[in-house]
C-alpha positions in Angstrom: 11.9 -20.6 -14.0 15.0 -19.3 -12.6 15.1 -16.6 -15.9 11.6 -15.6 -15.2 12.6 -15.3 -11.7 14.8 -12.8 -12.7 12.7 -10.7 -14.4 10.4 -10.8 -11.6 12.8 -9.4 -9.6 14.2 -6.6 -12.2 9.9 -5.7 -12.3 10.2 -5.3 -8.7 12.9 -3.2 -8.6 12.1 -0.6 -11.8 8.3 -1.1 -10.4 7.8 3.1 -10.4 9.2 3.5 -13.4 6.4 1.1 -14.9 3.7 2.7 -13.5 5.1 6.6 -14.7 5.2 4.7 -18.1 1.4 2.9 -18.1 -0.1 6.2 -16.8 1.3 8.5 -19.2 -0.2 5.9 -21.9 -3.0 5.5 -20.5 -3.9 9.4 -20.6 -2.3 9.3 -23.8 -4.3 6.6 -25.6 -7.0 6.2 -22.5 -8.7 3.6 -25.5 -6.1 1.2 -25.0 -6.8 0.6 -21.4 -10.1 1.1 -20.8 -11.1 -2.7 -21.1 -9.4 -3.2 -18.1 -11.6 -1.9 -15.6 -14.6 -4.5 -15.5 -11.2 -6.9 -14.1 -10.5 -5.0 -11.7 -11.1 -6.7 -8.5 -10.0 -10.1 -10.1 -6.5 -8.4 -11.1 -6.3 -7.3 -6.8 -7.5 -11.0 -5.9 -4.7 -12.4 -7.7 -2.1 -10.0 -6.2 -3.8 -10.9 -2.7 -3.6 -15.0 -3.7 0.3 -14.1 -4.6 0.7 -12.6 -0.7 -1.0 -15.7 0.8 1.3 -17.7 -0.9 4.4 -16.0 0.5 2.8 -15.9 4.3 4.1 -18.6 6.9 4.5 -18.7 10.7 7.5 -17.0 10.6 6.1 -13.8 9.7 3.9 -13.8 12.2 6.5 -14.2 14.7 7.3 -10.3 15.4 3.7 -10.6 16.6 4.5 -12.3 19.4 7.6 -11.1 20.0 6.3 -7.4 19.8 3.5 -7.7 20.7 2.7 -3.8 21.4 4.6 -2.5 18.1 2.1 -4.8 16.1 -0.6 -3.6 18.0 0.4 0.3 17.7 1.1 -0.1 13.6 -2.3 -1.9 12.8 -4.1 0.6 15.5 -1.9 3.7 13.9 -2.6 2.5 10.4 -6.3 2.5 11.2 -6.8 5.4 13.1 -4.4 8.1 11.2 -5.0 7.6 7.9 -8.9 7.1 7.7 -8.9 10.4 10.7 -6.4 12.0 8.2 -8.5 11.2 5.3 -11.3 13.0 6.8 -10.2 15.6 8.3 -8.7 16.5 4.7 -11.9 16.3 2.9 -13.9 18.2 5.6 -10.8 20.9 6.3 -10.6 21.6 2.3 -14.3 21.3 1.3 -13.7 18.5 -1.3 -16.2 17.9 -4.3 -18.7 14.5 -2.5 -16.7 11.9 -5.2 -13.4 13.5 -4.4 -13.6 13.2 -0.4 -15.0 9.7 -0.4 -12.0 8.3 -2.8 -9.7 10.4 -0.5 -11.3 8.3 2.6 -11.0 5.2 0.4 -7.5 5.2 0.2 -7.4 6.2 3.8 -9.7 3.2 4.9 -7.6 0.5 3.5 -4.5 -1.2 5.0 -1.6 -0.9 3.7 0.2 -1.5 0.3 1.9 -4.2 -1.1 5.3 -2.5 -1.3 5.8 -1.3 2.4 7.6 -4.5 3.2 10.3 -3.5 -0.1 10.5 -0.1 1.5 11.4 -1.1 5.2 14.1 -3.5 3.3 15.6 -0.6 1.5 15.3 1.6 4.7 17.0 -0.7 6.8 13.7 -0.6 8.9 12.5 -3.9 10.5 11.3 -5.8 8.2 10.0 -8.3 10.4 7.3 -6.0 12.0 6.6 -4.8 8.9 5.7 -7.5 7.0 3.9 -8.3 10.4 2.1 -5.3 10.7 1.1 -5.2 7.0 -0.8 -9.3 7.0 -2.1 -8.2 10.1 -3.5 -5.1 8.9 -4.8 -6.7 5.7 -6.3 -9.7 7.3 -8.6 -7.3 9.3 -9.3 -5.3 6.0 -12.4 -7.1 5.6 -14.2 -5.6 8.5 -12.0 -2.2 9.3 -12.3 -0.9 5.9 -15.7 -1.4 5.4 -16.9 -0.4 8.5 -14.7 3.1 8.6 -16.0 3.9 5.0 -19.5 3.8 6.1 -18.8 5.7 9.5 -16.4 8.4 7.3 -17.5 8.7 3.7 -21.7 8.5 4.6 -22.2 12.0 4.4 -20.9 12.5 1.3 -22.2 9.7 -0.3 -24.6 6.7 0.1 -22.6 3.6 1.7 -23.8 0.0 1.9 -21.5 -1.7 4.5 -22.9 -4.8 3.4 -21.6 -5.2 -0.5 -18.5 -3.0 0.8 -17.5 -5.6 3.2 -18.3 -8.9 0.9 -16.2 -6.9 -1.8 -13.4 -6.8 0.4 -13.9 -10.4 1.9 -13.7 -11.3 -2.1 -11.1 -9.4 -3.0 -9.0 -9.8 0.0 -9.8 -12.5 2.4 -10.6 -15.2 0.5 -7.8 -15.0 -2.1 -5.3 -14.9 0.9 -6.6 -17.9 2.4 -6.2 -19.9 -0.9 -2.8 -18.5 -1.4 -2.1 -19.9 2.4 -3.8 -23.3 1.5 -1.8 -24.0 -1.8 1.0 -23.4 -0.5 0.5 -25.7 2.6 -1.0 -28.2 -0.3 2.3 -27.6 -2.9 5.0 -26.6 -0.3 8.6 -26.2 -2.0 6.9 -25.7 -5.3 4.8 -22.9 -4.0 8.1 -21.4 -2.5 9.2 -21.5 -6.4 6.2 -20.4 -8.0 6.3 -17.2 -5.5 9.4 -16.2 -6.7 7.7 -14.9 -10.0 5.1 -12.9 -7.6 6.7 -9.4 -8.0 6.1 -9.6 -12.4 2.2 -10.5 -10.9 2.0 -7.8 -8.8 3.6 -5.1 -11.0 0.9 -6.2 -14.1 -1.7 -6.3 -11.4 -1.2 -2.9 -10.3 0.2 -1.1 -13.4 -3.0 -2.5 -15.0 -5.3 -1.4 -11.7 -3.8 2.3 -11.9 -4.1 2.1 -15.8 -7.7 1.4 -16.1 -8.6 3.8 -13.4 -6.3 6.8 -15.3 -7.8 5.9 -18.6 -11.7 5.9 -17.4 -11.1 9.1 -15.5 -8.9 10.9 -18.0 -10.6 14.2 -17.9 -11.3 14.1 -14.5 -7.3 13.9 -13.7 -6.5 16.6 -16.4 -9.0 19.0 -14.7 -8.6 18.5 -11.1 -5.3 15.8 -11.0 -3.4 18.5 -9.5 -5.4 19.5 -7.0 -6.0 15.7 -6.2 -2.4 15.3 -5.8 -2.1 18.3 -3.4 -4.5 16.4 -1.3 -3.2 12.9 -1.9 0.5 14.2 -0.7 -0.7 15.4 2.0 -2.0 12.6 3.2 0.3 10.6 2.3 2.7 13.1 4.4 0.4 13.0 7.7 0.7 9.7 7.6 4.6 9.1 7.5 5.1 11.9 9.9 2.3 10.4 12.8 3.4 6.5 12.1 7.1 7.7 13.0 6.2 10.2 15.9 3.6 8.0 17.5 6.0 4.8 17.8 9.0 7.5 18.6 6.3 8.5 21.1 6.2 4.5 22.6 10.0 4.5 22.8 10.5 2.2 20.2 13.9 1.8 19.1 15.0 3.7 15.6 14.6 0.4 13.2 10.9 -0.1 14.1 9.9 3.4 13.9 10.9 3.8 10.3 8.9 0.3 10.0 5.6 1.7 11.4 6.2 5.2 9.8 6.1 3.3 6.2 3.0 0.9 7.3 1.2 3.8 8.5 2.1 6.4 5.0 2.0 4.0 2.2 -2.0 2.4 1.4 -3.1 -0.6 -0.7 -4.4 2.4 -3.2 -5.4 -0.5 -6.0 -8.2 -2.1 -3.3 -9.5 1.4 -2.7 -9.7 1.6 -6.9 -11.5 -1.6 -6.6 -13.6 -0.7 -4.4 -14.3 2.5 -5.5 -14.8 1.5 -9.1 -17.2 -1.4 -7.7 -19.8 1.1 -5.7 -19.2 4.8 -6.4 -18.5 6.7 -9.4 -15.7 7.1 -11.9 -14.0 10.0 -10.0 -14.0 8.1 -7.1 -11.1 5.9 -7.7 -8.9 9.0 -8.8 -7.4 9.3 -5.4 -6.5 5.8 -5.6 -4.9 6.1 -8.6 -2.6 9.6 -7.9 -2.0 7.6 -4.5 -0.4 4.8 -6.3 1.3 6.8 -8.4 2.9 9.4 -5.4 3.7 7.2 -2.7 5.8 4.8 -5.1 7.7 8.1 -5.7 7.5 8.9 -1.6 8.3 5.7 -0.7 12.0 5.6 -2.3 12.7 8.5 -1.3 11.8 8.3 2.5 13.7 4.7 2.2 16.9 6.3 0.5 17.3 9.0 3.4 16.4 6.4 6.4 19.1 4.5 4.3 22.1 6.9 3.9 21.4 7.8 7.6 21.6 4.5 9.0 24.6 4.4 6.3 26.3 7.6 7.8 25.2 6.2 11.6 27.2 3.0 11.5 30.6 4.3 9.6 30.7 6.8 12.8 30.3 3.7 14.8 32.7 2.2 13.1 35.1 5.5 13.7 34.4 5.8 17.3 35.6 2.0 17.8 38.4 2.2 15.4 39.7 5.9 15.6 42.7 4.9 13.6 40.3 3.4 10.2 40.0 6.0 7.7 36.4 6.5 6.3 
């Protein structure tokens, strides 16, 4: 276990360079990945089970604690990126398949790796992780119900099957993850620590599938899709920081919200978009998953070497004597 453990961990940690890898094949040798797609939504309910089983009370603490900042990161999360997502497709006159994936990705909470990012950020990873289970335990009736409200125009929406999808996909797997690990307890605890090698095969296959199905979709139009999908992706971390700079929240939980809010759970808008709209659909989703894994790091690495560069002055204004 412990050696699996490790690799789990080294997954985690070269997790970008697995997905570059897996969607180059996959629009090299789209045959090869293909069979995927019909698994899908199973491959995101196992990567949802795998968070249940790493949520306790203690995670939920910052939401008592702070209260507000929970409340403004799930709000901002909710509000910017679907408004965002809209405004984008309307503003820019995108193809019907093209804006409704954009407001996909937009709709959905956020991604798996925000909580990795605030870490390496030296954000707050307690409202993070906060913000993030909050976020995703109200996917179920958020997403669907801003899809319909956003993307109807473009393209017929059943909030119905969009919201038993998600309650699938999301809810139910999370609440089984929270229940075997209240069942198995310490051997829960060890099982998680093999979670990050689940969730890289999870998404690496998500992203995959979706590349491989769509290849000459992305080929034609990927870079324009990626114009779009970076500028979203942009809005986002720029409003999540301003907004809670805006609330006077101190430094540490503004990077936290600014992540929440910019990076999405792009492989359930795949999901969801593979399960009820066409092909082209989930392309967003997929570019998404690819960019902000490459955003992310490097947002993280600046916040990092800042907070870095902060604390040696500190250090020099206390100490005038210790040489840097």
């Amino acid at each position: 276990m412990n050696l699996l453990a490790r690799i789990s961990t080294a997954a985690g940690n070269t997790f970008i360079y697995w997905v570059l890898l897996f969607t180059a094949l996959a629009l090299l040798f789209p045959g090869g990945f293909t069979w995927i797609a019909p698994f899908i939504p199973l491959l995101l309910g196992i990567i949802m089970f795998g968070m249940g089983l790493t949520l306790s009370f203690k995670d939920f603490k910052a939401v008592f604690k702070q209260p507000l900042a929970v409340f403004v990161g799930v709000a901002a999360q909710y509000i910017i990126m679907p408004g965002a997502a809209y405004l984008l497709a309307v503003g820019l006159n995108l193809p019907p398949e093209v804006a409704v994936g954009v407001i996909l990705v937009g709709c959905c909470p956020g991604g798996t790796a925000s909580n990795v990012m605030a870490y390496l950020a030296r954000a707050n990873v307690a409202l993070s992780v906060a913000v993030s289970s909050v976020a995703t335990l109200v996917s179920p009736i958020l997403t669907p119900a801003l899809i319909y409200l956003l993307a109807s125009q473009w393209l017929p929406v059943s909030g119905k099957d969009m919201l038993l999808s998600t309650v699938q996909i999301v809810l139910i797997p999370i609440i089984l993850g929270i229940v075997f690990k209240w069942i198995l307890k310490d051997k829960a605890e060890e099982g998680a620590k093999i979670l990050p090698l689940v969730s890289v095969i999870g998404i690496v296959g998500v992203i995959s599938a979706v590349v491989a199905g769509n290849k000459d979709n992305i080929l034609e139009s990927g870079l324009a899709i990626l114009g779009v999908v970076v500028l979203h992706n942009f809005v986002g971390l720029l409003l999540g920081f301003f907004i809670s700079k805006w609330c006077k929240f101190p430094y540490a939980d503004q990077k936290a919200i600014s992540i929440e809010v910019g990076m999405q759970n792009s492989g359930l808008a795949a999901a969801l978009a593979t399960a009820h709209f066409s092909p082209l659909t989930a392309v967003p989703s997929a570019i998404f998953s690819v960019w902000h894994n490459i955003s992310g790091p490097l947002i993280a690495t600046y916040w990092a070497k800042k907070s870095a560069k902060k604390e040696q002055e500190m250090k020099l204004v206390k100490n005038p004597k210790q040489v840097s």
